[in-house]
Backbone as CSV, one residue per row, in Angstrom:
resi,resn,N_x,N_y,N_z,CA_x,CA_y,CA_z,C_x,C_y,C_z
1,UNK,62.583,-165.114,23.141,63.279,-163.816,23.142,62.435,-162.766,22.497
2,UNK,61.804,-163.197,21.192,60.818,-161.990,20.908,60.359,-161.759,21.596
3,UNK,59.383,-162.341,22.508,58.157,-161.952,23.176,58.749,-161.319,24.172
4,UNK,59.707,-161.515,24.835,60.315,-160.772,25.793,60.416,-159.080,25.611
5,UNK,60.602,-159.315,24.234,61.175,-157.808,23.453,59.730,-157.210,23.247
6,UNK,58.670,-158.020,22.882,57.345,-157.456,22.633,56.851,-157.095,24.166
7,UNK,57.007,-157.272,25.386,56.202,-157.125,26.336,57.076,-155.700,26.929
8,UNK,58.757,-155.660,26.545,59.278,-154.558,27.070,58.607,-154.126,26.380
9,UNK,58.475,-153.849,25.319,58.054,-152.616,23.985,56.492,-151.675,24.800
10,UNK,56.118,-153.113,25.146,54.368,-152.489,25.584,54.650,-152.081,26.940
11,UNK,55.366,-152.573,27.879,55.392,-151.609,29.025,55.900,-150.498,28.960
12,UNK,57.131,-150.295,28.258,57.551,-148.539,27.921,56.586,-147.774,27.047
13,UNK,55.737,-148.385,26.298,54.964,-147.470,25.580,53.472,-147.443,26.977
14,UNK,53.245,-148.174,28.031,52.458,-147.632,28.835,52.564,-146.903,29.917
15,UNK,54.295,-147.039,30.069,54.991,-146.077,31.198,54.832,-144.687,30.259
16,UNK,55.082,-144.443,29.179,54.957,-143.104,28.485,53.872,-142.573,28.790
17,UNK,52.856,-143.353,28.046,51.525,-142.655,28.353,51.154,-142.358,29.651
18,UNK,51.143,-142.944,30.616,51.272,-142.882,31.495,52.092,-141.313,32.243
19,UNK,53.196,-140.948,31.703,54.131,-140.119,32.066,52.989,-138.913,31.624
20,UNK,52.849,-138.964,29.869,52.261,-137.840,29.091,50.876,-137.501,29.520
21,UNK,50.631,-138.484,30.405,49.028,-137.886,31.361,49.238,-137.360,32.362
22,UNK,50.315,-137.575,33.210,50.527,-137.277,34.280,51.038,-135.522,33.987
23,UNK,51.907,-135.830,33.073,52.206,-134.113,32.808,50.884,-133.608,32.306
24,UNK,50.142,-133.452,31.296,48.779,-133.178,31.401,47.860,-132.800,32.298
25,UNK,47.885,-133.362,32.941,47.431,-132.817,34.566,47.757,-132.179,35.458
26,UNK,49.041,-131.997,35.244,49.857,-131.039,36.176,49.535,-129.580,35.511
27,UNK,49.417,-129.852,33.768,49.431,-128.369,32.674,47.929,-128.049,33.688
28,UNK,47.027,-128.556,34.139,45.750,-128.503,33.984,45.674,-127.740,35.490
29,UNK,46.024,-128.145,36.090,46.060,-128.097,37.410,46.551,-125.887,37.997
30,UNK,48.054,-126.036,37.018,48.782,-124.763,37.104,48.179,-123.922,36.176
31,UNK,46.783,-124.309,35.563,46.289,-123.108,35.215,45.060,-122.777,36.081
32,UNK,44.551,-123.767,36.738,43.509,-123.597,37.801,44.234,-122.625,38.640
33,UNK,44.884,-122.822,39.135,45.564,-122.193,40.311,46.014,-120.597,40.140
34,UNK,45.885,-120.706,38.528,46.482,-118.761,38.811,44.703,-117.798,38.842
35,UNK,43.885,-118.964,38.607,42.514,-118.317,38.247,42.238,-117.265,39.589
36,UNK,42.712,-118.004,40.816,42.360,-116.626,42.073,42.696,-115.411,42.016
37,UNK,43.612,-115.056,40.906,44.382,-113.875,41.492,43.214,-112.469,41.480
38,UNK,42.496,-112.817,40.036,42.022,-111.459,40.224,41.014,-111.530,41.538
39,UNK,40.627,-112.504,41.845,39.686,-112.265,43.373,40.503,-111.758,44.373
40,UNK,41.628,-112.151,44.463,42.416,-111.357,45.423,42.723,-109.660,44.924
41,UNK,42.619,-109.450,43.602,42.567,-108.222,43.628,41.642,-107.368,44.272
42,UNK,40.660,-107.593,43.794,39.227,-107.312,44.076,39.030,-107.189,46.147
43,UNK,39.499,-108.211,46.509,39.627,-108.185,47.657,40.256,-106.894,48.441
44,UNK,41.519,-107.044,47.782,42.404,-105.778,48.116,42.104,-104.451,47.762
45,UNK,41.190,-103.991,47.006,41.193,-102.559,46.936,39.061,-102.566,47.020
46,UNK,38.341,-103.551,47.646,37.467,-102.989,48.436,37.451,-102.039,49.354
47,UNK,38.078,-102.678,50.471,38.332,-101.446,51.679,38.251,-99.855,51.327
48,UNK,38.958,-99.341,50.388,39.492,-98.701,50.054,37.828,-97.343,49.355
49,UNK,36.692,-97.847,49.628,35.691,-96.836,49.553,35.081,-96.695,50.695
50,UNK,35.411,-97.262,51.663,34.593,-96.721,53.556,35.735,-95.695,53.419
51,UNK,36.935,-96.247,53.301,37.753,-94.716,53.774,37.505,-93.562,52.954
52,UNK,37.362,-93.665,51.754,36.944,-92.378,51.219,35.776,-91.786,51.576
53,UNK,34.570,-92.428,51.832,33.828,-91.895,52.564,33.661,-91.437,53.740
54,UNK,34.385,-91.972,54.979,34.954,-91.637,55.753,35.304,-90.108,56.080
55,UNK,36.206,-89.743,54.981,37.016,-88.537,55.127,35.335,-87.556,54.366
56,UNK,34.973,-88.068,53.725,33.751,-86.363,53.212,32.631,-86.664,54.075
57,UNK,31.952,-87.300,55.074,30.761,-88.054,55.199,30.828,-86.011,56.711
58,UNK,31.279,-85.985,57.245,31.453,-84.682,58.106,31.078,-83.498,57.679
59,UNK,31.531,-83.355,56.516,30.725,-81.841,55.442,29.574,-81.661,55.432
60,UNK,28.859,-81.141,55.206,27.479,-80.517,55.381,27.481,-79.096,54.137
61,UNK,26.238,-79.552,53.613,26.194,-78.497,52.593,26.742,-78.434,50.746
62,UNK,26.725,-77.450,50.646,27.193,-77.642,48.925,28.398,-77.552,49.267
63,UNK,29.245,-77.766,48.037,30.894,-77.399,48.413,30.926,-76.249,48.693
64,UNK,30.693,-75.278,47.520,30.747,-73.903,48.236,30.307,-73.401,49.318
65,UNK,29.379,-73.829,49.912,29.247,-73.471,51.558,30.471,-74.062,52.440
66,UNK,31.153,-75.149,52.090,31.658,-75.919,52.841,33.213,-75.140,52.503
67,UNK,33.688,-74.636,51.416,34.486,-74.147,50.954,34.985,-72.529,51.586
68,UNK,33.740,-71.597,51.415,33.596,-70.261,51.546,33.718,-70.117,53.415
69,UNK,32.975,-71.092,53.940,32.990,-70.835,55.747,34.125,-70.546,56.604
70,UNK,35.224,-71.438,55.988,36.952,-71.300,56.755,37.244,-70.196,55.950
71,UNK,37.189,-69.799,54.914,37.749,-68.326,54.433,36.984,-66.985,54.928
72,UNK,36.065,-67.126,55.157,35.550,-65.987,56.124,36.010,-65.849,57.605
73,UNK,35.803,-67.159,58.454,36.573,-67.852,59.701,37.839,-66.856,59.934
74,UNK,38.676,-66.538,58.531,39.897,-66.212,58.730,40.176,-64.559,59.078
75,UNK,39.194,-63.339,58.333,39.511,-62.548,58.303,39.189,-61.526,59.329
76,UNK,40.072,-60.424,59.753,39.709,-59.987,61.372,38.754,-59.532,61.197
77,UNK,38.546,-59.181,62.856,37.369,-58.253,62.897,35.814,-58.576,62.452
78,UNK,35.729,-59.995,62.174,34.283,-60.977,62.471,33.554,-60.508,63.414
79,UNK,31.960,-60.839,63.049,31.128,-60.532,64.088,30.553,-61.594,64.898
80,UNK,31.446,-62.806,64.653,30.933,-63.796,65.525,29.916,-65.004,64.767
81,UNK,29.636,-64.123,63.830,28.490,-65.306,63.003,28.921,-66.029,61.662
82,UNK,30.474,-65.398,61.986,30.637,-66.153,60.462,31.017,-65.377,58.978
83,UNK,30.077,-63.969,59.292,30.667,-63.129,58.254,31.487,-61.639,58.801
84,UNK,32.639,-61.600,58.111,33.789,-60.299,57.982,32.968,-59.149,58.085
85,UNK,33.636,-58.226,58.601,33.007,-57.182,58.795,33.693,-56.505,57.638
86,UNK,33.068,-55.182,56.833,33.485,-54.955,55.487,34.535,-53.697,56.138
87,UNK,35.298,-52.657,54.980,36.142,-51.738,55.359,35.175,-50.564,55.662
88,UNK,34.014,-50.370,55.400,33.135,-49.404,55.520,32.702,-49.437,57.357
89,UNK,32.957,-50.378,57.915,32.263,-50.570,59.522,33.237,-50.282,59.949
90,UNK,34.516,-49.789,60.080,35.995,-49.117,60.447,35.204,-47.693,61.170
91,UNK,35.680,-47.244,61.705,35.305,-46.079,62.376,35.532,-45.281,61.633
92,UNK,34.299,-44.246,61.045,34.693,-43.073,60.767,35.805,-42.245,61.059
93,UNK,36.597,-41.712,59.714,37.432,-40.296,60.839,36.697,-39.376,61.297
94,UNK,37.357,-38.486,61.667,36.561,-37.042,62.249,35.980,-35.966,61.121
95,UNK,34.952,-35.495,60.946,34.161,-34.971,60.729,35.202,-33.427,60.209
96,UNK,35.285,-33.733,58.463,36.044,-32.262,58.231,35.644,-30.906,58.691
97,UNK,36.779,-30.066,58.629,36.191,-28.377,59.201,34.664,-27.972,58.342
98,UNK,33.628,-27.381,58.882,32.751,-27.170,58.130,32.912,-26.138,57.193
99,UNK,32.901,-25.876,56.179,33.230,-24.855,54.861,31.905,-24.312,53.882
100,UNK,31.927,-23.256,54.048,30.620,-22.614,53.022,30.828,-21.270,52.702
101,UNK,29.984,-20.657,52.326,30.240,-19.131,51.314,30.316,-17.619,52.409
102,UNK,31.377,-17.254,52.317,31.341,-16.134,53.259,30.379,-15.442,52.879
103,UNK,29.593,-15.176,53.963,27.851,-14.249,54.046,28.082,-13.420,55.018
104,UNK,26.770,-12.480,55.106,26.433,-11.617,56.153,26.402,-12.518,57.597
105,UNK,26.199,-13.939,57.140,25.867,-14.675,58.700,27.152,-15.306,59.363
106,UNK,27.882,-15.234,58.852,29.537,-15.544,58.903,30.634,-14.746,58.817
107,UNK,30.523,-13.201,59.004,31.267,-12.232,58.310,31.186,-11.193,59.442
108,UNK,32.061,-9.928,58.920,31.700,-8.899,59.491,33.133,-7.922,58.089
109,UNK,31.887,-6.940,57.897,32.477,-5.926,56.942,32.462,-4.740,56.911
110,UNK,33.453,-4.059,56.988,33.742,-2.370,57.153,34.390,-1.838,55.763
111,UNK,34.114,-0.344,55.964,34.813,0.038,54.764,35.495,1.128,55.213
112,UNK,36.503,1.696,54.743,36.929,2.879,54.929,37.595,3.392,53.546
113,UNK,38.167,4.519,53.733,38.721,5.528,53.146,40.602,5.470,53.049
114,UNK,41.018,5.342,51.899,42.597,5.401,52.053,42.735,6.525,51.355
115,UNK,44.424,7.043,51.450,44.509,7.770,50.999,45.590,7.822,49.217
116,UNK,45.497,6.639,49.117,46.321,5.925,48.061,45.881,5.048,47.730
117,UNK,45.140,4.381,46.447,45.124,5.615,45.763,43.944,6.412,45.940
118,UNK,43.549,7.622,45.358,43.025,8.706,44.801,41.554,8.187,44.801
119,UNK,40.319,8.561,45.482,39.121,8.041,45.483,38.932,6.595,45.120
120,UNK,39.337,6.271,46.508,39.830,5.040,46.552,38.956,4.593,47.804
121,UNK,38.269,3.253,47.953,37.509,3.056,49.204,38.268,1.160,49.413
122,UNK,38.239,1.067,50.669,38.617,-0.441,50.840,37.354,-0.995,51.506
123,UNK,37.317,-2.204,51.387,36.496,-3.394,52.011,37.109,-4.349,52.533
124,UNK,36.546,-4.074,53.750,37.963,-5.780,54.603,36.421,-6.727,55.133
125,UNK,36.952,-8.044,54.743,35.996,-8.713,55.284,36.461,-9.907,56.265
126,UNK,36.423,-10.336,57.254,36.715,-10.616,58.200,35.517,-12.016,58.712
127,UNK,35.923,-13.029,58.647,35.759,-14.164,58.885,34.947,-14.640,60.427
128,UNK,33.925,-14.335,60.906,33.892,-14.473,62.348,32.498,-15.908,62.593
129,UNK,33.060,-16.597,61.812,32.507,-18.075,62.370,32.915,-18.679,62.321
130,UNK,32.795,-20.201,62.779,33.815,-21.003,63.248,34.369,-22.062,62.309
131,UNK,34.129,-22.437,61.239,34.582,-22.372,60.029,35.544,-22.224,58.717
132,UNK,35.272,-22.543,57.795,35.915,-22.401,56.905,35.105,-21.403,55.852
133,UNK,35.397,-20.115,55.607,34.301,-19.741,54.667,35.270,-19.585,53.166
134,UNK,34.487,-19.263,52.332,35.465,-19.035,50.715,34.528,-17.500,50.269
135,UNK,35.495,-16.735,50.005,34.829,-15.302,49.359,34.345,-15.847,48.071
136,UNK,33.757,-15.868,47.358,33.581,-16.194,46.352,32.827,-14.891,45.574
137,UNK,33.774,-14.821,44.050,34.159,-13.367,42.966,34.183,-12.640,43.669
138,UNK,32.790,-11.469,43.476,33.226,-9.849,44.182,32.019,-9.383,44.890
139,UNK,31.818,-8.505,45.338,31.360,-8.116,46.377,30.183,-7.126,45.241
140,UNK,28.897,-7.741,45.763,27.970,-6.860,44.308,27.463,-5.405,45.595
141,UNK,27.859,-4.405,44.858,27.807,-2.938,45.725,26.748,-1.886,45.506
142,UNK,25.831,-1.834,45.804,24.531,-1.014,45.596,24.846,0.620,46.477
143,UNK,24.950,1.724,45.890,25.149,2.886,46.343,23.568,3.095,46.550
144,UNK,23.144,3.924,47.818,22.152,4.407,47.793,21.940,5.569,46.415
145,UNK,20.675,5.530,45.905,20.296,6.181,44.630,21.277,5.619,43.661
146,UNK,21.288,4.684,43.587,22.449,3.610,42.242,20.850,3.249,41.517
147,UNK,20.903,3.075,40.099,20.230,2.297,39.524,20.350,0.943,38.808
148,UNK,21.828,0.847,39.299,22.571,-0.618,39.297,23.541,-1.438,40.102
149,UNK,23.685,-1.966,39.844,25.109,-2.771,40.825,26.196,-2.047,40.244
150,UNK,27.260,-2.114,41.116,28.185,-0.983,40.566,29.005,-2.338,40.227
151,UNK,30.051,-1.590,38.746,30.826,-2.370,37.847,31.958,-3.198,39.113
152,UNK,31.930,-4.746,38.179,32.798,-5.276,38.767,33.832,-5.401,37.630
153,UNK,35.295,-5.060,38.088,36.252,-5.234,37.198,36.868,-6.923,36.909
154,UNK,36.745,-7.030,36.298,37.139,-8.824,35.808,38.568,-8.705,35.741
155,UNK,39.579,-7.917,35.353,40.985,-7.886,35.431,41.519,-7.916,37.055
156,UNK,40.740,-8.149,38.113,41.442,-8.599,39.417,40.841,-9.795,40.019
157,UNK,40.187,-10.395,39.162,39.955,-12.083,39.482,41.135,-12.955,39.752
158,UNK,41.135,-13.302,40.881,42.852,-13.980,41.896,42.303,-15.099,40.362
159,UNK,43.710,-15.869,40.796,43.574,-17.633,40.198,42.766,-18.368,40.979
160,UNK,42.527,-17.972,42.058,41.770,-19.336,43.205,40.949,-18.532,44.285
161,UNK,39.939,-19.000,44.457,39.045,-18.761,45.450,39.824,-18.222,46.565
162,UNK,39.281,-16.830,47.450,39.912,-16.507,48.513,39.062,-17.189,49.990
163,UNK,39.838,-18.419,50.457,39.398,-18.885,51.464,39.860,-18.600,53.072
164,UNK,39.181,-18.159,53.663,39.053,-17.643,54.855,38.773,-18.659,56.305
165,UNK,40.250,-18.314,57.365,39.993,-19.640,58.173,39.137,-18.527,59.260
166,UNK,39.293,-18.672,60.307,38.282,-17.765,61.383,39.145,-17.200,61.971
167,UNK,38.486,-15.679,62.033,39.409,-14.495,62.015,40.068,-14.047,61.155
168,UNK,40.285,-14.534,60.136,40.645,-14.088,58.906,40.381,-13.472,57.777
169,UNK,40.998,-12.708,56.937,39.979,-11.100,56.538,40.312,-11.666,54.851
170,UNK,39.693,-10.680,53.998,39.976,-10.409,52.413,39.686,-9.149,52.467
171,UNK,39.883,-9.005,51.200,39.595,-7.112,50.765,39.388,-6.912,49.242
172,UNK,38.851,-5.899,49.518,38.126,-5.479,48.079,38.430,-4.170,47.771
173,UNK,39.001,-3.704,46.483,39.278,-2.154,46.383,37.847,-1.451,45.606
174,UNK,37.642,-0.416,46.075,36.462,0.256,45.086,37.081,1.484,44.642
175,UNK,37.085,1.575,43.544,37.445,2.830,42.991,36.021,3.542,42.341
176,UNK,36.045,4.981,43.067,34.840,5.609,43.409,34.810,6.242,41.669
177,UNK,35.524,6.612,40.901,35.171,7.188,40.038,36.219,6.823,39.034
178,UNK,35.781,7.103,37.681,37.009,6.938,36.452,37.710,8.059,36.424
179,UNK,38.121,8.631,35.326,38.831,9.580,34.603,38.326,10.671,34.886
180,UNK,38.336,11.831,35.883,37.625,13.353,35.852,37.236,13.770,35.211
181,UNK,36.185,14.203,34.991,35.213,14.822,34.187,34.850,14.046,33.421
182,UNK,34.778,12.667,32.984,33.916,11.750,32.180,32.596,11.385,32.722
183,UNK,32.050,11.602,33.935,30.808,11.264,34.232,30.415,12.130,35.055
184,UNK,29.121,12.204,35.474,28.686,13.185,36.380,28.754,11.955,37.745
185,UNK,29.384,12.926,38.645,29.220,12.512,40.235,27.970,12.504,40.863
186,UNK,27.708,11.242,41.674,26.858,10.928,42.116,27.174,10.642,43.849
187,UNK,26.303,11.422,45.269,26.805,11.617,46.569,25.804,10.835,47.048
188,UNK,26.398,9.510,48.093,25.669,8.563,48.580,26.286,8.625,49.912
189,UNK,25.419,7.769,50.907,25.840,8.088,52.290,25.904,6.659,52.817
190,UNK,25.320,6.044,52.215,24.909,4.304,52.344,25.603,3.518,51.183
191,UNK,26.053,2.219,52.085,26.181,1.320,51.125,25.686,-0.099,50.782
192,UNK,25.330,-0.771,50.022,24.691,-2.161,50.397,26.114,-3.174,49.639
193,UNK,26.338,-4.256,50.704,27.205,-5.351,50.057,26.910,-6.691,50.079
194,UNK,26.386,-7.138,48.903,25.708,-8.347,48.851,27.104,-9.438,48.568
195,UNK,26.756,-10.493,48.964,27.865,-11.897,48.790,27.177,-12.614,47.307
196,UNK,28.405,-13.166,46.750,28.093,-14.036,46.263,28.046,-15.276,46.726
197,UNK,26.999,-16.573,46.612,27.381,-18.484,46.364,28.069,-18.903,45.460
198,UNK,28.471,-20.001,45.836,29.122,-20.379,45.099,29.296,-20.958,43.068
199,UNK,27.421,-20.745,43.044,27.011,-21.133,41.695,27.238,-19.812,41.074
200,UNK,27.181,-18.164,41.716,27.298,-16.861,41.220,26.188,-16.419,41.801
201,UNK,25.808,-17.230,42.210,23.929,-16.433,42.630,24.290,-15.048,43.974
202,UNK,23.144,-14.387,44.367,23.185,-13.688,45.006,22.758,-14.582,46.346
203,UNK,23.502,-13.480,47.560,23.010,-14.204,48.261,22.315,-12.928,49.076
204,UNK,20.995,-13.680,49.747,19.689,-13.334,49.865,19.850,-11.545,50.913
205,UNK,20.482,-11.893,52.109,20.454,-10.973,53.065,21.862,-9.945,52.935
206,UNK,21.795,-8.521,52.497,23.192,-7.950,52.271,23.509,-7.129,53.321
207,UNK,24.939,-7.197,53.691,25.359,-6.053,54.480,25.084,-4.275,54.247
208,UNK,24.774,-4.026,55.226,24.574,-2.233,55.063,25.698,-1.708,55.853
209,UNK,26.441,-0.636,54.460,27.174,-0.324,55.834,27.064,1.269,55.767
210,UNK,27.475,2.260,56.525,27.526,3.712,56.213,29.131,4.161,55.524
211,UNK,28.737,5.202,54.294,29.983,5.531,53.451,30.669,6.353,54.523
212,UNK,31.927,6.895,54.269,32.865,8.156,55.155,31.933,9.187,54.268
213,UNK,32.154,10.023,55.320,31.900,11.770,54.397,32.588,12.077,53.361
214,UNK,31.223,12.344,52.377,31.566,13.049,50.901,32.497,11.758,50.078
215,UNK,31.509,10.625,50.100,32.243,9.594,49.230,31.055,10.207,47.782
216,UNK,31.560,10.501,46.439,31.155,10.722,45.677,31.585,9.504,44.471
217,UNK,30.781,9.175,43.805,31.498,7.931,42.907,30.490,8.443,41.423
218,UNK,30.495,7.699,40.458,30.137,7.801,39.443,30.286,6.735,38.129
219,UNK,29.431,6.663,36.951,29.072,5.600,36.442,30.112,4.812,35.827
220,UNK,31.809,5.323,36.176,32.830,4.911,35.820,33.732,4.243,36.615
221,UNK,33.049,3.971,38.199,33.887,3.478,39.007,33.753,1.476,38.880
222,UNK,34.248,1.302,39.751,34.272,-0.255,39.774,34.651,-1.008,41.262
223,UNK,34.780,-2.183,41.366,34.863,-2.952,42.640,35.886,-3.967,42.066
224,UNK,36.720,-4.845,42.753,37.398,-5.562,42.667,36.974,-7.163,43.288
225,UNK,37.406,-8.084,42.905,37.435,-9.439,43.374,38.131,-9.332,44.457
226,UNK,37.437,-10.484,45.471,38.007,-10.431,46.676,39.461,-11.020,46.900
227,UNK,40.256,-10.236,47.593,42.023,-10.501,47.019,42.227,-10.964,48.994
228,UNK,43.191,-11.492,48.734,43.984,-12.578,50.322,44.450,-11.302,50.648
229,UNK,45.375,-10.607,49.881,46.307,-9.535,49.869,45.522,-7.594,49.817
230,UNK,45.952,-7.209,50.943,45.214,-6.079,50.367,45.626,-4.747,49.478
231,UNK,47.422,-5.237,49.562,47.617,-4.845,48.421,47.654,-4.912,46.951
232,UNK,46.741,-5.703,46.799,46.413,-6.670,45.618,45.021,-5.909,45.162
233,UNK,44.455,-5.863,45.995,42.959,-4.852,46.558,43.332,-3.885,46.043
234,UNK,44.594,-2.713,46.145,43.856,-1.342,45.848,45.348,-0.989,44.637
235,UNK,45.584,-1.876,44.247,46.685,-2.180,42.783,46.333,-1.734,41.441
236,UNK,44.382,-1.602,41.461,44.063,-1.350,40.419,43.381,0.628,40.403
C-alpha cells in the first residue's frame, strides 16, 4: 500500500510539471506573436509618401512662382502672358479745354468813353480763341508821352481770377484823372495795353489801341483789375 501511495505521489508531481511547462510555453509563445504588430504598422503608413508626392511632383518653380501665376490668371483685362494690365493702360479721358493767360494772341481789346462816371474810360476785353483764357490782375497802360505805367488801383482786385470762356469779355475801368486841379493834365492820342502771366510778369507783345478825342489824364489817375462785371469796372 505504501508504494502504491509513493508512485501516485510521483506521477502527480510529474503530471504538474508537466502542466507548469506546458503553460510556460504557451506564456512564451503569446509574447512572440504580438512582436508583428509594429511591422504591420510600418507596413500601413508606407504608401502614404508616393501619394504625397504625387500631389506636388506637377509644380514647377519656387512656391512663389507657383503661388503668384493663378492670382494674376485672375484679374481682367490680361495681356495674354500672364501679367494684369495696370489702371494706368485704361484709356485716357479726353484731353481738358486748353487754358492760358489772356494775351494780345487770344484777345481782342477796345476802349471807349462813358459818360458815368466823369473822365472815365472803359476796357472790354473779349476772349477770341478757342480756349479757356484767365485775365490775370490788371491791364499795365502806357499813355503815349507817359514816363510810367499808369497806377494800378489794388482796392478792385476781384477774390478770383477773371476767367474767360470764348467769346467772352472782362473790363477794366480807367479813371483818367484824380481830384481837379491836383495835377497837371497830360493829352495823349495812343494807348499801349500790356497783359499780365500768370507769375505777374509782363507779357512780351502789347495791344495798341487809339484814345477817343481829347482823352486828357494825369499823374493821379489809375486802372482797375480786370472785373467779370462791368459794373464792377467803373464802381471806382
Amino acid at each position: 500500500m505504501r508504494t502504491n501511495r509513493i508512485r501516485t505521489t510521483a506521477l502527480a508531481a510529474t503530471a504538474l510539471v508537466a502542466a507548469l511547462s506546458l503553460t510556460a510555453c504557451g506564456g512564451n509563445e503569446g509574447t512572440k506573436s504580438a512582436g508583428p504588430a509594429p511591422a504591420a504598422t510600418t507596413e500601413s503608413t508606407a504608401p502614404q509618401t508616393p501619394q504625397t508626392s504625387e500631389t506636388t511632383a506637377p509644380q514647377t518653380g519656387t512656391p512663389a512662382e507657383n503661388a503668384s501665376t493663378p492670382a494674376q490668371g485672375k484679374h481682367a483685362g490680361g495681356n495674354g502672358n500672364g501679367t494684369a494690365h495696370s489702371g494706368t493702360e485704361k484709356a485716357a479721358p479726353a484731353s481738358a479745354t486748353p487754358r492760358t493767360a489772356c494775351t494780345t494772341a487770344n484777345t481782342a481789346v477796345t476802349v471807349t468813353k462813358v459818360t458815368r462816371p466823369i473822365n472815365h474810360l472803359l476796357l472790354t476785353l473779349k476772349n477770341t480763341g478757342s480756349g479757356l483764357c484767365d485775365a490775370y490782375y490788371a491791364p499795365r497802360l502806357g499813355f503815349d508821352g507817359a514816363q510810367s505805367v499808369f497806377r494800378i488801383l489794388e482796392d478792385s482786385k476781384p477774390q478770383a481770377v477773371v476767367t474767360l470762356a470764348p467769346g467772352e469779355e472782362a473790363y477794366a475801368g480807367i479813371g483818367l484823372t484824380g481830384e481837379p486841379g491836383q495835377s497837371q493834365l497830360h493829352k495823349s492820342k495812343n494807348l499801349s495795353v500790356h497783359f499780365a502771366e500768370r507769375d505777374g510778369s509782363t507779357y512780351e507783345t502789347p495791344t495798341r489801341l487809339k484814345l477817343p478825342a481829347e482823352a486828357h489824364w494825369d499823374d493821379n489817375g489809375f486802372v482797375t483789375y480786370w472785373q467779370s462785371d462791368l459794373a464792377d469796372a467803373l464802381m471806382y
